[in-house]
N, C-alpha and C positions, 0 to 999 in steps of 0.2 A: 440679586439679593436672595432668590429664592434657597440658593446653595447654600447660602448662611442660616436661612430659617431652616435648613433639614440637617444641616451638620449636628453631631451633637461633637463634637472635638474643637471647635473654634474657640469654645467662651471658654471653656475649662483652661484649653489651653493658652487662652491671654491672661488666664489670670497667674499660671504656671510660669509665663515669660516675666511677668509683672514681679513677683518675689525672685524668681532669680535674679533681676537688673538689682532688686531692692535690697537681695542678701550679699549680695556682690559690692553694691554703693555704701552699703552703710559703715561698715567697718574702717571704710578709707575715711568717713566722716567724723567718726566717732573714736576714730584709733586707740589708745589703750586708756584712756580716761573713764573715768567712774561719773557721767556726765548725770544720772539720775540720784545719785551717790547712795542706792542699794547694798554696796558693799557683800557682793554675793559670792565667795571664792568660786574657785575654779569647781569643784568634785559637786558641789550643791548645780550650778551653772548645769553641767553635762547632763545630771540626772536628772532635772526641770526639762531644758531640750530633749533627752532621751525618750522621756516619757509621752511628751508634746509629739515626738513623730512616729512614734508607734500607737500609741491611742487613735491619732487622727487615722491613722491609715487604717487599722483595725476598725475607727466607728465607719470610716469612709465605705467600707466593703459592707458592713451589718446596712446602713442606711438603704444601699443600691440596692440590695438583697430583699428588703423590705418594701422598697418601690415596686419593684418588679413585683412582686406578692400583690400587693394594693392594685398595680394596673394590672394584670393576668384576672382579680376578679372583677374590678371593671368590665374587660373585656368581654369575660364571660357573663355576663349579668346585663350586662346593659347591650354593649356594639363594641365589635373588634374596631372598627373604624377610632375610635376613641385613642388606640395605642400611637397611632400617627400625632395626635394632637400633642399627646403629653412627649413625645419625643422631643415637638417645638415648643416645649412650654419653657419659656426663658430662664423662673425661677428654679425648674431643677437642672439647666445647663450651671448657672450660676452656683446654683448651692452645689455640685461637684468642683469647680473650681476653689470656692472658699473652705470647704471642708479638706482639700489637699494640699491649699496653699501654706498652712501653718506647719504641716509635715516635712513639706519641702524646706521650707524658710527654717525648721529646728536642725536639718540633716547639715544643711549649706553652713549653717551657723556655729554648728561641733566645731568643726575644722580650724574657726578662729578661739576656739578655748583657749586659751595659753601657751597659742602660739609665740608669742613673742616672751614670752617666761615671767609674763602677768602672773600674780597672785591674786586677783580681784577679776571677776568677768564684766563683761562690755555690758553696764546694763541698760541702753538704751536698746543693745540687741534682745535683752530678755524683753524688753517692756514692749516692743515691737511684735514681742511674738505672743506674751502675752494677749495682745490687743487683738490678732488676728485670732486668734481663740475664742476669744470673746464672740469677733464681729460671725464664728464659724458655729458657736452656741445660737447665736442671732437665727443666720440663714439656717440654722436646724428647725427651730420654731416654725417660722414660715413657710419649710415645706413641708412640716407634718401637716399642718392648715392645709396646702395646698393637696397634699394625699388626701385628707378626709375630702376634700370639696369633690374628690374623686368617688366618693360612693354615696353624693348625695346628688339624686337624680335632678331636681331644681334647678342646682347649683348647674352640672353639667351643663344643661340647656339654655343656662344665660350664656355661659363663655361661648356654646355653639353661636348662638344671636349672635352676639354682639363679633366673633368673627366671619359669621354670614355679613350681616350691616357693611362690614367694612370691605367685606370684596364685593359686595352690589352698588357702592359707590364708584368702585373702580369700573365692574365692567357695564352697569347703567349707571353711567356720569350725570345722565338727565334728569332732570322731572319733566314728566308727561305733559305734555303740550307747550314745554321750553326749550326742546333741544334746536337749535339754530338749523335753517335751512340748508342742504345742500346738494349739488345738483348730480343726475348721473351722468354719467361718461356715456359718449356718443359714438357711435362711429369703430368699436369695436368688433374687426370681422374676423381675428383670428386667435386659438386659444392653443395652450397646451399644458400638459398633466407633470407636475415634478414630485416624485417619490419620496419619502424620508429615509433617508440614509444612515441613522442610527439603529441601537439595539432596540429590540420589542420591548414596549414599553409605554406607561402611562401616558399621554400629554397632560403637562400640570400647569403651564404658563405658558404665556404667549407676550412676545417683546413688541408689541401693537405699533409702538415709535418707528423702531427699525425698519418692519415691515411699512408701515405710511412712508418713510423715506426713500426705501429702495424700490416702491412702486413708482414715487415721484421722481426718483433721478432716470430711470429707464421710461415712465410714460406708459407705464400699464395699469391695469387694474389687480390687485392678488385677490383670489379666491381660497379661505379656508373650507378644504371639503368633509373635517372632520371641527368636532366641538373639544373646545377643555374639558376634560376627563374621560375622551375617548380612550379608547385602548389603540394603541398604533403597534402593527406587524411590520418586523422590516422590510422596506423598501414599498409601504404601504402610502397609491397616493394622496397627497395630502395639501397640493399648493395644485390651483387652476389659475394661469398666465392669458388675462385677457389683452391681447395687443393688437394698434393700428398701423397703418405707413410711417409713422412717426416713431416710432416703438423700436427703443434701445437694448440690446440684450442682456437679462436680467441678473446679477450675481449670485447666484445658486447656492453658492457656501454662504452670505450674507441670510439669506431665506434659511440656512438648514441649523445659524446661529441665534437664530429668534424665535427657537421652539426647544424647550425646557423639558425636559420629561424626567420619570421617574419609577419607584414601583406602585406606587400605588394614589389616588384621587388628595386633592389638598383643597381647602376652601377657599386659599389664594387669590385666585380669577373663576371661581366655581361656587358661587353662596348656592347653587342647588346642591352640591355636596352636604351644604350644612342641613337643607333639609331631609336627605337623605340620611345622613345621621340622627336627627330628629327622630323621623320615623321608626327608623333601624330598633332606637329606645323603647318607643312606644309599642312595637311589635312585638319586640321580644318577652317586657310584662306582660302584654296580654296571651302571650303563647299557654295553652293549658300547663306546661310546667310549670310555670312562676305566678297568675294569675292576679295580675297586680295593677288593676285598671285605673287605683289612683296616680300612678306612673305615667299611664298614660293620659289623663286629665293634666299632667304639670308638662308633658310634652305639647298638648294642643296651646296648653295656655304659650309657650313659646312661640310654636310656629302660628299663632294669631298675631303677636307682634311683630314678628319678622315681616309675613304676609301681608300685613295692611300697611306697612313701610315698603314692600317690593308695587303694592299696588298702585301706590303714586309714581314711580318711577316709569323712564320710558322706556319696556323691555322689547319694542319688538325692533328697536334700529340696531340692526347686526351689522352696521357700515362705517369705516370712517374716509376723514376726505383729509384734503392736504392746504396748505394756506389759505389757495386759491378757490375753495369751497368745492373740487372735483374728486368724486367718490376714487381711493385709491386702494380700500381691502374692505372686504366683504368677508364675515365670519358668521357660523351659527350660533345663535342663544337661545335658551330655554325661552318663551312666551309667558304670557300670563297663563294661559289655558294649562301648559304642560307643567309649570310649578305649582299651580293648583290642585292638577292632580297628582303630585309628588305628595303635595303634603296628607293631601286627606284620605285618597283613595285605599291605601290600605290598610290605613287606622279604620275604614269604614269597613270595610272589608273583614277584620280579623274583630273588630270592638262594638257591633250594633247591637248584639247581644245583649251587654253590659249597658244597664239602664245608667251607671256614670258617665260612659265614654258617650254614649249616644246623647246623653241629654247634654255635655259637654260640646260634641260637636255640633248641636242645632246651634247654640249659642255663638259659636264659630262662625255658622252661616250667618245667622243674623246681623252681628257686629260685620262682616262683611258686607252686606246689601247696603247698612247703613252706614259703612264710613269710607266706601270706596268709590271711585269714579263712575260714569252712566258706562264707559267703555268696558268698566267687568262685569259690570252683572249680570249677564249673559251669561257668561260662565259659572258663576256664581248660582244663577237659576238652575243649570244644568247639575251641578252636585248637590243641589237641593235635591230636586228630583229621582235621581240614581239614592240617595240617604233616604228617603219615603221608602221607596221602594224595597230597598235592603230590608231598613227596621220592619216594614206587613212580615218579608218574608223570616225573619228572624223571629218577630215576637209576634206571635198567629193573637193571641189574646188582644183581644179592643183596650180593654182597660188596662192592661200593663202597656201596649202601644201607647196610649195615650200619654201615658206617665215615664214614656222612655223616649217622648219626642218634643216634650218641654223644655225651653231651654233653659239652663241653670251653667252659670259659669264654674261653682264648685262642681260640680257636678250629680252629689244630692247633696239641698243643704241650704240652698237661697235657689228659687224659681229666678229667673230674670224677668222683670216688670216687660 
């Protein structure tokens, strides 16, 4: 399905299939009857259709034209990463489909004008296309909404959330001290290295199933030697084959069918992508050209909720096993430690300065201590410490230190109790 989430031609183009079957069907339905009894002659007819498929197509290209605009300052203003999303953003696969559909549906539709030496036009055909005009004014509405949600940074950073959220359920299935026991594999004394045999290229997905089953019908263990969103060179290796006396030889093509790749990183099977996009955001306001720390205060506030939902979960089993509870693929994932420092490390880094962002992120820490497991705080103490540290060296001043290491969730505006 991933091929479908990156297509941008699929949905346009079912909805293209969709009015041809419909401009094709109707007419046989409606045959020369004045079934809405509009009584619209023929020359009136042609020049409603006429105008119906040339405006749409004509607004169809102004629209595009105008997206591209909107994501191109996106991109530059916030994180190129961004452009990937909105490619998968459904509602602007859909709104080119509905904005071309009614074009189509007036062009297919001429041809039955007075064909049969009708003096009156089909007007259930008019009233048809009518409708899709309408429903194409509709979907216009809701993606100018969805352009604007594009240059309001808040906004951005929920939709990152909430598609981080749903690929940390997929690739940590568990909560933290629930995931079912299961046991490892014994008695493996011999391994070997299998290369990827596609073009260079991203890893974006991984078919987890395929691989559990092709480990269990052969009796091995697979080893992923790279993580989702590595970069893979060709014939770069990437599968370790752990096998015993028992151990059937492995289908090679089946292995080099259960790796997805692409150009570039997707949050898919990768919620550290989302936080790296996160970041990307908050970096970029804070970069002396833009200087926009409130930006970065609505990006921490994001990656605090993501963060304390990654925290419950169980991120360090990078294994899964096969009915029988026997470990049959081993892959890499990011840790608590290393998405910790994804998120914060160079918001701390580029933003201690700024008495918002620092007093933003104490408040970070703190809501972490106090609402995550005994198993992170650890961690959690440790970019305390490194943040101490930053802020002396950043603001030499006691008394602005003081007041730039309070925490306050606005970031100035309410101290936090």
């Amino acid at each position: 399905m991933e091929w479908l989430r990156n297509s941008i031609l699929v949905t346009p183009c079912a909805y293209l299939l969709a009015v041809l079957v419909l401009s094709l069907v109707l007419p046989r339905v409606e045959g020369s009857s004045d079934l809405l009894n509009m009584r619209i002659d023929n020359d009136t007819a042609r020049t409603v259709l006429s105008s119906v498929a040339g405006g749409m197509i004509a607004f169809t290209g102004l629209v595009v034209s105008i997206a591209v605009v909107v994501v191109q300052f996106a991109a530059g203003q916030y994180s190129p990463r961004l452009v990937a999303r909105f490619r998968r953003d459904p509602v602007f696969k859909h709104s080119l489909g509905i904005f071309i559909a009614p074009a189509l549906f007036s062009l297919i539709a001429l041809r039955n004008i007075g064909r049969a030496g009708d003096t009156i036009a089909p007007s259930l055909t008019i009233g048809v296309d009518f409708i899709l005009l309408g429903i194409a004014i509709l979907a216009f509405f809701i993606l100018v909404g969805r352009l604007l949600d594009l240059l309001r940074p808040r906004k951005l950073v929920e939709r990152l959330v909430k598609a981080g959220a749903h690929a940390a359920t997929e690739v940590y299935p568990f909560r933290a001290g629930h995931a079912p026991p299961i046991e490892d594999q014994h008695e493996l004394d011999d391994a070997i290295t299998l290369s990827f045999h596609g073009r260079h290229a991203v890893l974006v997905a991984l078919d987890r199933g395929r691989l559990v089953r092709a480990a269990t019908k052969s009796n091995v263990v697979i080893e992923l030697t790279v993580g989702v969103g590595s970069y893979l060179p060709r014939e770069a290796p990437i599968f370790k084959i752990y096998r015993n006396q028992d151990s059937k030889a492995v289908d090679e093509s089946e292995l080099q069918r259960s790796v997805l790749v692409g150009g570039g990183r997707t949050i898919t099977q990768d919620p550290a992508f989302a936080i790296r996009a996160m970041v990307d955001i908050a970096v970029r306001a804070l970069s002396p050209a833009v200087n926009d720390p409130t930006t970065a205060v609505e990006v921490i506030d994001g990656l605090e909720t993501f963060i304390l939902a990654l925290a419950w979960r169980d991120l360090e089993r990078g294994r899964l096993a096969d009915t029988n509870g026997n470990v049959r693929l081993l892959f890499p994932n990011p840790a608590w430690e290393e998405l910790l420092d994804l998120a914060v490390t160079e918001i701390r880094r580029f933003g201690v300065g700024s008495p918002q962002v620092a007093r933003r992120l104490r408040a970070l820490f703190d809501d972490l201590l106090n609402h995550t497991p005994a198993s992170r705080k650890p961690a959690i103490k440790a970019q305390i410490a490194r943040y101490e540290a930053a802020v002396a060296r950043a603001v030499p001043d006691p008394i602005e230190r003081a007041y730039s290491m309070t925490a306050d969730r606005l970031g100035i505006g309410t101290a936090a109790p």
